[in-house]
C-alpha positions in Angstrom: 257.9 -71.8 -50.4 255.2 -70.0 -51.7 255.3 -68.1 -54.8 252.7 -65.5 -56.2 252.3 -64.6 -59.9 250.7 -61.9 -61.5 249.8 -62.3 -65.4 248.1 -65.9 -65.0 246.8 -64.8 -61.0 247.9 -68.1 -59.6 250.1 -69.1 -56.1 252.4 -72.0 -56.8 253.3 -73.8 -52.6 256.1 -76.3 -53.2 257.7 -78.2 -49.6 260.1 -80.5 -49.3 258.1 -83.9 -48.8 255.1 -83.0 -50.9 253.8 -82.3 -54.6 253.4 -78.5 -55.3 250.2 -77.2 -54.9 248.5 -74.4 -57.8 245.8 -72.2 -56.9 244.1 -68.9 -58.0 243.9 -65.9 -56.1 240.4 -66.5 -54.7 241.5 -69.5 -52.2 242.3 -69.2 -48.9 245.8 -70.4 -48.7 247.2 -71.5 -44.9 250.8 -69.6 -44.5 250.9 -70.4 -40.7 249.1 -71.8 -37.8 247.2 -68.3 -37.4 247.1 -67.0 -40.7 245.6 -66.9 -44.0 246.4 -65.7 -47.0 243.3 -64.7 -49.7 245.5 -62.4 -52.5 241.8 -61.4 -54.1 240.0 -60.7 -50.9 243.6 -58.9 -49.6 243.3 -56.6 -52.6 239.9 -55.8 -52.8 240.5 -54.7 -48.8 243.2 -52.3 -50.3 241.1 -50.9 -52.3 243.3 -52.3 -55.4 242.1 -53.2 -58.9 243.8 -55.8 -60.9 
């Protein structure tokens, strides 16, 4: 499960057979095998200030 907030900018990853993770915005997060997920680098892409 991963779960994105926006007033303190961080992405909370909880599973079943580990601790939650926290991290900011600025670190590339693993989602699946192919694909990564970097919410500040995704934004600045779109063009979107926050």
């Amino acid at each position: 499960m991963i779960w994105i907030t926006t007033q303190p900018q961080k992405i909370f990853i909880a599973n079943r057979t580990g601790d939650w993770i926290t991290h900011n915005w600025d670190v590339n997060v693993p989602v699946l095998d192919d694909c990564v997920l970097n919410l500040t680098e995704l934004l600045r892409e779109e063009g979107i200030e926050w």
